[in-house]
N, C-alpha and C positions, 0 to 999 in steps of 0.2 A: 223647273218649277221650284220656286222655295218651300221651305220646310213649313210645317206646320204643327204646333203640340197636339196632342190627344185632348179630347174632350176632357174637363177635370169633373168628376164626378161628387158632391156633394151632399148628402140629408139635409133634409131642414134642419135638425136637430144642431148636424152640426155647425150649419151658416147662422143660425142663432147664437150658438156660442162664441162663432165667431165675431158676432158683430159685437158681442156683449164686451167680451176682450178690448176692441179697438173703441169702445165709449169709454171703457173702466179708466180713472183716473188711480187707480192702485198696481195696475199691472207694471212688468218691467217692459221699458223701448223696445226691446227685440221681442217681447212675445208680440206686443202691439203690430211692431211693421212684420213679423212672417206672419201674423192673421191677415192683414190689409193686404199680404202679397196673393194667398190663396184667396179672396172677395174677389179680387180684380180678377185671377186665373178660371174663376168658378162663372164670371161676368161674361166669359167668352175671349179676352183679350189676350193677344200673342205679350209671347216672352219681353219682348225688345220694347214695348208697349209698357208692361207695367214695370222695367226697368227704369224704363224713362221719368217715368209718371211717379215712383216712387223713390227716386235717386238711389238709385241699389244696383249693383251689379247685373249682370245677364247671368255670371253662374249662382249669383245668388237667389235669384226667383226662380231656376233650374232644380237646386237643392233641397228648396223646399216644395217644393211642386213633387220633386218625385218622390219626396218623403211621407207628405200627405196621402200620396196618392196610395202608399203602399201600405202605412200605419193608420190613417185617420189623426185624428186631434195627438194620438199620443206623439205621432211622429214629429211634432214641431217642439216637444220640449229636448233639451240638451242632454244628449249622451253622460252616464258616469265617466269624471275624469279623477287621475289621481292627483292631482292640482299639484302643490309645492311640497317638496319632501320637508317632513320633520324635522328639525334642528335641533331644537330645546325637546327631549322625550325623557322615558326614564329615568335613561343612562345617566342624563345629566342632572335632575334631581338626586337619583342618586350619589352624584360626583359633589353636589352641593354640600349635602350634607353628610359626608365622610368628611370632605375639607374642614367644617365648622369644628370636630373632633378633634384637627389635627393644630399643630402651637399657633399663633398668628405671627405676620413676620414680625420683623425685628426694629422695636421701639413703637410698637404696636401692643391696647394690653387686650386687647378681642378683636375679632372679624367686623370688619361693616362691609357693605356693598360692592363699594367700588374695588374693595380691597382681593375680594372673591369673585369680582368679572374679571380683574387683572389677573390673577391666578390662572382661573380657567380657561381665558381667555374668549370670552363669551363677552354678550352684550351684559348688562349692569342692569336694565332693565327684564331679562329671561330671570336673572338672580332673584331681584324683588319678588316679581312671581310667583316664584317657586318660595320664597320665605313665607309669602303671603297665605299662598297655600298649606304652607303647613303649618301658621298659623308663630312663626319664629320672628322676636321680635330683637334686634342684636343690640339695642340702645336701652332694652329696659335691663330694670334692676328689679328681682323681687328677694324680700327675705321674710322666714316666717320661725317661727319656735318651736322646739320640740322639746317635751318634760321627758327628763329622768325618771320620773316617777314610775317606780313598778308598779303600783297602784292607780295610774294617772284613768286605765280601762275604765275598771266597775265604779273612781270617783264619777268622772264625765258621763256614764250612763245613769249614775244615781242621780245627775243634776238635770241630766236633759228628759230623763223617765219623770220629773215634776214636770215638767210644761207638755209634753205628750200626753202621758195619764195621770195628772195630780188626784191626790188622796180624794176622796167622797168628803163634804161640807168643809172642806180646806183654802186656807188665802198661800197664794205661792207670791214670794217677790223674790225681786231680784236687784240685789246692792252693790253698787261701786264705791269707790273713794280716789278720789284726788287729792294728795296732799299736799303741801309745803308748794302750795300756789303762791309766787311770787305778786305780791301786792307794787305794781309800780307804777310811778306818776309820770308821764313821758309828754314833752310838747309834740303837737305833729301836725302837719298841715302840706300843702299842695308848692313846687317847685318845680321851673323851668328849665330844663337839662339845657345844653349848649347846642345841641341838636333838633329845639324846639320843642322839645315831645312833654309833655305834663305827668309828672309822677310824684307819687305823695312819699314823701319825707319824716322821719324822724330824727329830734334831737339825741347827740351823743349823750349828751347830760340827763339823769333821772333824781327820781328822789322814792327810795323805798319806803314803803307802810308795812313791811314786814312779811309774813305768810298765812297765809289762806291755807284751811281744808274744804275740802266742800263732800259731802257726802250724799247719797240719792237713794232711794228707796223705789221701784217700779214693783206695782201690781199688776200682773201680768195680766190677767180678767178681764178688769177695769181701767189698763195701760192707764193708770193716777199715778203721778211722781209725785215721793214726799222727798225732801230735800233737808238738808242739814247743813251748818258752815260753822267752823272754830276757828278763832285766830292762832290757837295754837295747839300743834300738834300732840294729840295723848300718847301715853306710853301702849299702849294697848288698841291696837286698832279695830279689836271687836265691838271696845266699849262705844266707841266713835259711832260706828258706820252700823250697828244694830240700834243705835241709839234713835235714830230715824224711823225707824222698825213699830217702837212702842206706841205713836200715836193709833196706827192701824190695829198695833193687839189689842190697845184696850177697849177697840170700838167692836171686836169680834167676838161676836159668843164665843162663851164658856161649850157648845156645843161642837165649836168650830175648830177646827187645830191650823195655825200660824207655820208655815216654810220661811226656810229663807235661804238662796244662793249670791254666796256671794266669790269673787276673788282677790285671791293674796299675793300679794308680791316681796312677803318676808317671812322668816319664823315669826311672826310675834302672836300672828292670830292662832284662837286655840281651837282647835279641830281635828281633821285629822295629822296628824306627825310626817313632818318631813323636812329636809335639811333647807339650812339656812339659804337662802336667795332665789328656793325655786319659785317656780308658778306652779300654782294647782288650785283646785276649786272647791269648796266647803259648802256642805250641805247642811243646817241644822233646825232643830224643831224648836220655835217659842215658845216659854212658857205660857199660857194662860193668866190673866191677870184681873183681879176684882176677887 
């Protein structure tokens, strides 16, 4: 007599979920076809039958059939597997960035990419990765300034303690200066490289008008810019760039006390004392005027 499977036992519950699965346009293909394989088992239909009917193996409607039968709906999702061993892990982050510490080869004056896949002998793209990750960039350049200044501490908090807590009925600004702004007269206009490409051009030939200062006053409150320009530069840069200053003092009550920060980039302004070429920052009170 031939074989015959066991009855497949069902809930409604769960032939509802089942059918839900094999309508769902988001499910994956394999949950889809081991749902449709348990409907048709559940239908009363032999093995060989919903093999056929479903272009699927005999031991593969065997597999799931006994697996239902044993777990229910859990049984049809996929076992933990340990899939593809790690490659690129710690280690090699780690290995990444020991490298980047060590000289780069020879008529090379830093590391790039390709240069540190060849080393380690890794893919060039594991590297990027890992740069990405930590946020390393080999192509930039940053540079920034540090003052000598023993003083430079309690200056910068005296200057930045005005715009956090400025004084009660007080005007804060804050002054720059540009100076020995080259005034020049340059032809320029649009030209056709050899390669077609449209790039704008200027003449090698100029003709000077001399130097420009320009000077700016910002009310930090009011964010008003007052503005200043000399054709030629003063010996004293405070006279200059405070000079900007005076419109707003004299429009501020006598009740009101006047700030002003500003930066230097020489001895010449007078404030606090410090050697010739540093940068530092100067904080001082306006007089009142009227």
């Amino acid at each position: 007599m031939p074989r015959h499977a066991p009855e497949l036992e069902c809930s409604a519950e769960d032939k509802a979920s089942l059918v839900a699965i094999t309508k769902s346009r988001i499910e994956e293909a394999r949950a889809v076809e081991r749902a449709r394989i348990i409907l048709a088992c559940v239908d009363g239909k032999e093995t060989q039958q919903v093999a056929r009917e479903l272009g699927v193996s005999i031991p593969t409607v065997t597999k799931w059939r006994r697996r239902f039968a044993l777990w229910g709906l859990r049984g049809l999702g996929d076992q933990a597997r340990s899939g593809k061993p790690v490659r690129y892990d710690t280690a090699f982050r780690n290995r990444v960035l020991a490298l980047l510490e060590e000289t780069p080869p020879p008529g090379m004056s830093h590391w790039d990419g390709p240069a540190v896949a060849e080393k380690l002998d890794a893919s060039i793209h594991a590297v990027w990765r890992v740069l990405r990750r930590e946020g390393i960039y080999l192509q930039r350049r940053r540079s920034w300034c540090v003052s000598t200044d023993k003083e430079f501490a309690p200056k910068a908090a005296d200057v930045v303690g005005l715009y956090l807590n400025p004084p009660l009925n007080a005007v804060v600004l804050s002054v720059d200066e540009k100076p020995s702004i080259q005034a020049i007269e340059r032809s320029s206009g649009y030209v056709e490289t050899d390669s077609g490409k449209v790039v704008r051009g200027l003449k090698s030939t100029y003709k000077r008008h001399g130097t420009l200062n320009l000077f700016a006053a910002l009310e930090s409150a009011l964010a008003r810019l007052r503005r200043s320009s000399r054709s030629s530069r003063s010996g004293r840069i405070s006279a200059a760039s405070w000079s900007a200053c005076w419109p707003i003092n004299r429009k501020t009550p006598r009740s009101m006390s006047s700030w002003i920060t500003t930066h230097r980039t020489n001895g010449t302004t007078t404030g606090w004392r410090s050697s010739k070429g540093e940068s530092s920052f100067i904080s001082r009170r306006l007089r009142p005027v009227g």
